[in-house]
C-alpha positions in Angstrom: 12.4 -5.6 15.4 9.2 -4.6 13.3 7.0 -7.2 12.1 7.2 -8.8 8.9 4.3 -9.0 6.7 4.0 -10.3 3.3 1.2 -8.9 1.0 -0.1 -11.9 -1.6 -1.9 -10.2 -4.4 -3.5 -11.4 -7.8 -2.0 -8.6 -9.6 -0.1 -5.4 -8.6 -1.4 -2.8 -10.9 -3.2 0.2 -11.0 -6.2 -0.8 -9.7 -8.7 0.5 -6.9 -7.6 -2.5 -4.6 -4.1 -1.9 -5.2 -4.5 2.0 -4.5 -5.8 0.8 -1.1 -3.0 -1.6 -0.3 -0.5 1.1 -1.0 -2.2 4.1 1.5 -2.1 1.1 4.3 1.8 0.1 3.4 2.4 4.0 3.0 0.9 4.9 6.3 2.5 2.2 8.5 6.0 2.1 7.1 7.5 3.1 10.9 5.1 0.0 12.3 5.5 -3.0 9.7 8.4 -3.9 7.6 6.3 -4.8 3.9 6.6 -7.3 1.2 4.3 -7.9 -1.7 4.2 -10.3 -3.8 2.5 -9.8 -7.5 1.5 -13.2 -8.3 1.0 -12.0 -12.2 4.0 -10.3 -11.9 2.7 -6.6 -12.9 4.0 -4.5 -10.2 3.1 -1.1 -11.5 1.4 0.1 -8.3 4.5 -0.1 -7.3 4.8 3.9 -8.2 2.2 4.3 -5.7 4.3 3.0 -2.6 6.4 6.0 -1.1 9.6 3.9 0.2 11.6 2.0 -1.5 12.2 -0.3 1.4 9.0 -1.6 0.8 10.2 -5.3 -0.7 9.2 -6.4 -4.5 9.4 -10.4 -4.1 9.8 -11.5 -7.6 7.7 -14.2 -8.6 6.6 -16.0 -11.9 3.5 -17.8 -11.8 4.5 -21.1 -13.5 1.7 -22.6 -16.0 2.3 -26.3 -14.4 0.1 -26.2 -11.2 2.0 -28.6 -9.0 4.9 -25.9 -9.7 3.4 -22.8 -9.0 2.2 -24.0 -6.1 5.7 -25.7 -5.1 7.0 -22.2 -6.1 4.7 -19.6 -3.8 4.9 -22.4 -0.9 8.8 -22.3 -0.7 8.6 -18.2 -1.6 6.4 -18.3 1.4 8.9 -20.3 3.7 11.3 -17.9 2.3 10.3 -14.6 3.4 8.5 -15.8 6.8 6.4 -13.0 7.4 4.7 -12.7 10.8 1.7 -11.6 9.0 0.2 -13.4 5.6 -2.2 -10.9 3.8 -3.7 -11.8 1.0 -6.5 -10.6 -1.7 -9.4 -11.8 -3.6 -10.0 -15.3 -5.2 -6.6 -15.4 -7.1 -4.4 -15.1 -3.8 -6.8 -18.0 -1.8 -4.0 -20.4 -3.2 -1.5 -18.5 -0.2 -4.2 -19.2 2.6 -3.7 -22.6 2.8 -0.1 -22.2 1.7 0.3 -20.4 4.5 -0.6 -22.5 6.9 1.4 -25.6 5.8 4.8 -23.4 5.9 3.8 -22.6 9.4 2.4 -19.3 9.1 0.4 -18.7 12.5 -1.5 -14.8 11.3 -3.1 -15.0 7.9 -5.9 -12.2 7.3 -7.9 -12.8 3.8 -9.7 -9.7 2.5 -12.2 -9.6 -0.2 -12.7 -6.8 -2.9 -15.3 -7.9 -5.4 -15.4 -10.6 -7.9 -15.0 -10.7 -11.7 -17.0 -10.8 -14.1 -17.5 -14.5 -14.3 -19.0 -14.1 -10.5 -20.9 -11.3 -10.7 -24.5 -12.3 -10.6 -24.1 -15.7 -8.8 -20.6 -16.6 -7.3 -19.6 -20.3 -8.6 -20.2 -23.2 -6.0 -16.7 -24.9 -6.6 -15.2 -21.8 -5.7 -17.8 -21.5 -2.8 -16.8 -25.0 -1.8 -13.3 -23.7 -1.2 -13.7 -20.6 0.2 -16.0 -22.6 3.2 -12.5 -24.3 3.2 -9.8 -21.6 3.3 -12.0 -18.7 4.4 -11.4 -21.1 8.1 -7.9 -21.5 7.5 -7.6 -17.4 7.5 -7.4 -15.5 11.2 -9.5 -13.1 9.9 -11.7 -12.1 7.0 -11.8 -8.2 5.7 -14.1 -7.2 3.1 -15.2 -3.5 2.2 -18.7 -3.9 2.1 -21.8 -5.1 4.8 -23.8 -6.9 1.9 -20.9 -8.9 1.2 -19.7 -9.7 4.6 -23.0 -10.5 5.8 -23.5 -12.3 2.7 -20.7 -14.5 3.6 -21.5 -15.2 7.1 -24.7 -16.6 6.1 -23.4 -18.8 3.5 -20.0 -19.9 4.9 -21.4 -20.2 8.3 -18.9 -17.5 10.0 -18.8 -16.2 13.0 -19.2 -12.8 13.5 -15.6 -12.1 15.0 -14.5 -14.1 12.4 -15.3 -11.3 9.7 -14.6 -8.0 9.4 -15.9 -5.0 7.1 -13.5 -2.1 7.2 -15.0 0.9 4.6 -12.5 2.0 2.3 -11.1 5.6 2.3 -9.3 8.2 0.6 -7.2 11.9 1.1 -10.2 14.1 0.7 -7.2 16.9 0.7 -5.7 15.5 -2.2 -8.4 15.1 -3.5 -10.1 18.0 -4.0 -11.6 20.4 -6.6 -9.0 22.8 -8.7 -10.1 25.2 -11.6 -6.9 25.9 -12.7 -5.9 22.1 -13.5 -9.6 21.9 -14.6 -9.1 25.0 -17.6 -5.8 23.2 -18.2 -6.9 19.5 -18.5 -9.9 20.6 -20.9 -8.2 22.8 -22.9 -5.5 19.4 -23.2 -8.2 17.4 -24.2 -10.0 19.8 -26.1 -12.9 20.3 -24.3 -15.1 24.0 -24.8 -16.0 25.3 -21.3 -19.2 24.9 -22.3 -18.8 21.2 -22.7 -20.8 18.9 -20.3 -18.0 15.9 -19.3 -19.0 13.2 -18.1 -15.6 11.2 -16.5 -15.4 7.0 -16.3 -12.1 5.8 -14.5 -11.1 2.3 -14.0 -10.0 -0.7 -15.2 -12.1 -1.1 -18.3 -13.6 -4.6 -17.3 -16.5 -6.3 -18.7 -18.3 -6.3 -14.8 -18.0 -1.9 -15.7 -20.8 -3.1 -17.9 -19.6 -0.4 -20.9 -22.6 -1.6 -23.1 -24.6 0.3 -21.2 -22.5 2.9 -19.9 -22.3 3.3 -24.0 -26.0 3.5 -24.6 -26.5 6.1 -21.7 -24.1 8.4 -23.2 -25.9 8.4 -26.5 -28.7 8.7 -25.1 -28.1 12.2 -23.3 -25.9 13.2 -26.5 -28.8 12.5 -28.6 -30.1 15.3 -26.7 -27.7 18.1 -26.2 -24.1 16.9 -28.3 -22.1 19.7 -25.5 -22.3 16.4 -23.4 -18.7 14.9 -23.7 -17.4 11.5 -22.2 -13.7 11.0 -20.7 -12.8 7.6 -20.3 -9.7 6.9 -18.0 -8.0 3.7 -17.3 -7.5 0.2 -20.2 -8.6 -3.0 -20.4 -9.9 -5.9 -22.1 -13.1 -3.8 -22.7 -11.5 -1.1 -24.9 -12.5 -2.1 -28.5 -15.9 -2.9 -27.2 -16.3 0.7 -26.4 -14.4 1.9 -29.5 -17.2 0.2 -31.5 -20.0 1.1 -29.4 -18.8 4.9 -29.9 -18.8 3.9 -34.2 -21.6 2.3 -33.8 -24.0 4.8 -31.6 -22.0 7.5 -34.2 -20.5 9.3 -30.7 -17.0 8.2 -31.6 -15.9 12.2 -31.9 -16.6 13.3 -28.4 -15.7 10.1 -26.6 -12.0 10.8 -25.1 -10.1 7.8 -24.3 -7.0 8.8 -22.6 -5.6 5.5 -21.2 -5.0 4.3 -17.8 -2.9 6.7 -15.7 -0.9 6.6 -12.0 -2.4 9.9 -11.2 -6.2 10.3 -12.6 -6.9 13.4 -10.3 -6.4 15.9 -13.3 -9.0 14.3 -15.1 -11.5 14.3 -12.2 -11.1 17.2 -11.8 -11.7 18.3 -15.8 -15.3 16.7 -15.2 -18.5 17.9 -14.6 -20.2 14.7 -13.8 -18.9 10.6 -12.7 -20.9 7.6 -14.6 -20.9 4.2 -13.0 -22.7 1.5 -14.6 -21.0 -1.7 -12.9 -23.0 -5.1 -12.8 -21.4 -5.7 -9.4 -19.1 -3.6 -7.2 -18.4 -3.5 -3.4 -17.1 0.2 -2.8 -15.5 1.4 -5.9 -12.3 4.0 -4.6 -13.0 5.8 -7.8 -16.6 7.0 -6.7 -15.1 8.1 -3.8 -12.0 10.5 -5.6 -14.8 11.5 -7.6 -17.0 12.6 -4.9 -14.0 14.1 -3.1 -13.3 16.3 -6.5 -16.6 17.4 -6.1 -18.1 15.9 -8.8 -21.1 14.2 -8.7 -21.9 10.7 -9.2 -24.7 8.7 -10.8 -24.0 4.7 -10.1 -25.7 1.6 -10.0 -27.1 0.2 -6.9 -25.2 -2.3 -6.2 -22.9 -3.3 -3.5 -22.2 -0.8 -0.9 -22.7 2.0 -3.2 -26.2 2.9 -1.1 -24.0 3.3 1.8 -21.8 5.9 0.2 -24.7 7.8 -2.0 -27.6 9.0 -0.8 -29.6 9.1 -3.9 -30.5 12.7 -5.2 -28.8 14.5 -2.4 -25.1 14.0 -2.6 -25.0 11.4 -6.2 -27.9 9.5 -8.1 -28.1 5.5 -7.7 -30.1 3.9 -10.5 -31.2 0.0 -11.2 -29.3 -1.3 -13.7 -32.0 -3.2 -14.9 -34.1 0.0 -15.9 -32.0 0.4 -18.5 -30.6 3.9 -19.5 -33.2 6.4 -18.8 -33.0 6.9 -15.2 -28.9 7.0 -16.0 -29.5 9.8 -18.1 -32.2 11.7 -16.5 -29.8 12.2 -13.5 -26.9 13.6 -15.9 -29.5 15.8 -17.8 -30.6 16.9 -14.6 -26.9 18.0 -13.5 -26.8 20.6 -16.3 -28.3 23.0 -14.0 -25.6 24.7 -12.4 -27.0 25.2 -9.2 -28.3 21.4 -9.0 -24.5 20.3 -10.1 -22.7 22.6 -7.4 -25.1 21.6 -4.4 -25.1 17.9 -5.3 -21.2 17.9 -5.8 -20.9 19.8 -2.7 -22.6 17.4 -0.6 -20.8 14.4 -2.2 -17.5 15.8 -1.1 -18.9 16.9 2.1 -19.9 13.3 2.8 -16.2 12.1 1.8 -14.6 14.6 4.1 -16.8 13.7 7.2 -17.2 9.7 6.5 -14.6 8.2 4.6 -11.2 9.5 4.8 -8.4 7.1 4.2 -7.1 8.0 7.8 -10.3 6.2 9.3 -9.8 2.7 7.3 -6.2 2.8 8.0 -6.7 2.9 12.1 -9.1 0.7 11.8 -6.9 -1.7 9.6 -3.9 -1.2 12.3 -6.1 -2.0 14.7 -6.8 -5.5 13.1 -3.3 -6.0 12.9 -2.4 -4.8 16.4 -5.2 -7.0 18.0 -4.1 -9.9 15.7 -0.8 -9.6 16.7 -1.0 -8.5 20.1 0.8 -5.8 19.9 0.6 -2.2 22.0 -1.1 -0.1 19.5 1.5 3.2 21.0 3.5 3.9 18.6 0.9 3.9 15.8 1.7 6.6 13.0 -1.9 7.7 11.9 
């Protein structure tokens, strides 16, 4: 009989941890039998998972504490998974959960933090994670500064705590002129046109204001240079009036979130990141993949993915936009743009394929579990 294990997320949708939830689920369907569990109730990543005997546990998050807590505790007891894995602040509620309904495996993985925490994490929160971070087996999180972060301030041990990189299909992902003449000419885009691709949630920690200010910036300069904005938000009439406002409005293409945002990387000549805080974005990493190249922040484990000025640009966000836009103008050269966007996906290819994180994930589980790794699918 496979083992069970139930997946405890904040939210199911089309998110960059959600993408990564779905490649592990898709690649071990023949090893696990998987649950998830939306605790929002948006399931739409849902179109991501390639079997439909993946299980959707319905759940509605009830406003009344004492009953949402009653309610994921007996959901819990329910489904009795041999494995508890759960994601980010809003699932710590299943850690301790967990454990009450007897659960003996509970991994915990961290993706980032919102907004709210993204210059200084808040010390009620820190008080319970020194709580339930204990309670877990094991801790994952996708990036060294913020596992050893948390091992200095929560006092872990190092076998305690994990960091497993996250990864992607570098053949899927992958550069195609065709879809590129074709997505352009959709969106209306000359061939001439400089586009500069965004794609995400749009969430204030994306830190559009400035994204916003480096795009008028370089159009202020040479108005071929186009922005493409994939994925909604909360932050989506902030940018609409930043675009009025900075009088950009008419080459700014919002196109909404989509399932499938390789067409549009691939319709772009450049990727802009201007986060406050991220641990390893996915989206740099189908960007570089594409081939395009990437000019982020420095934040996170972003330094571990870009080497600056040979295969992206990483800039301080507290510069302000210049050095932003001096790396885009810079990427109008032809020959700088093909060699830089060359070596991003060449660093994809050899460092972070999605093939890599899941082994390494299976081999959490395996150990965890105790299991003979033989029959492991990747």
């Amino acid at each position: 009989m496979r083992m069970k294990i139930l997946h405890v997320v904040p939210s199911f949708g089309l998110g960059g941890m959600e993408k990564v939830i779905s490649i592990i689920v898709n690649h071990t369907l023949g090893d696990y039998e998987h649950m998830i569990l939306s605790l929002d109730g948006n399931e739409r990543a849902f179109q991501w998972i390639h079997s439909s005997h993946v299980r959707n546990i319905q759940f509605h998050k009830d406003k009344i504490l004492s009953k949402y807590l009653k309610d994921l505790y007996g959901s819990i007891m329910k489904n009795s998974p041999d494995l508890l894995m759960t994601y980010n602040w809003g699932a710590t509620d299943a850690i301790w959960l967990g454990r009450l309904a007897g659960i003996k495996h509970i991994i915990h993985h961290e993706h980032g933090f919102s907004i709210e925490e993204a210059r200084v994490t808040a010390w009620k929160r820190d008080l319970c994670r020194l709580i339930v971070y204990r309670m877990a087996s094991k801790l994952v999180t996708v990036s060294s500064r913020l596992k050893d972060s948390f091992q200095r301030k929560f006092w872990l041990k190092n076998t305690h705590i994990h960091m497993i990189p996250n990864g992607i299909d570098s053949e899927y992902f992958s550069p195609d002129t065709r879809v590129r003449q074709d997505v352009r000419q959709e969106l209306k885009f000359d061939e001439n046109d400089f586009v500069i691709v965004f794609s995400g949630r749009l969430d204030p920690v994306k830190n559009f204001t400035l994204l916003l200010e480096v795009f008028k910036d370089v159009h202020d300069i040479d108005q071929t240079i186009k922005l493409l904005i994939v994925g909604d938000g909360p932050e989506r009439q902030i940018i609409e009036q930043l675009s009025l406002q900075y009088n950009v409005h008419l080459d700014v293409r919002m196109v909404g979130q989509k399932v499938e945002v390789l067409p549009y990387l691939r319709a772009g000549d450049a990727f802009l990141l201007a986060s406050i805080t991220e641990q390893m974005p996915l989206t740099i990493l189908e960007a570089m993949s594409v081939g395009l190249p990437v000019v982020a922040s420095d934040v996170g484990e972003i330094h571990n993915v870009i080497d600056d000025g040979e295969d992206g640009f990483l800039r301080n966000i507290h510069d302000g936009p210049e050095g932003f836009a001096r790396a885009l103008l810079s990427l109008k050269d032809p020959v700088i743009r093909q060699a830089v966007g060359q070596a991003a996906r060449a660093k994809i290819v050899s460092s972070f394929q999605e093939t890599m994180m899941v082994r390494r994930y299976q081999e959490l589980i395996d150990d965890l579990l105790r299991r003979s790794p033989a029959s492991r699918t990747v």
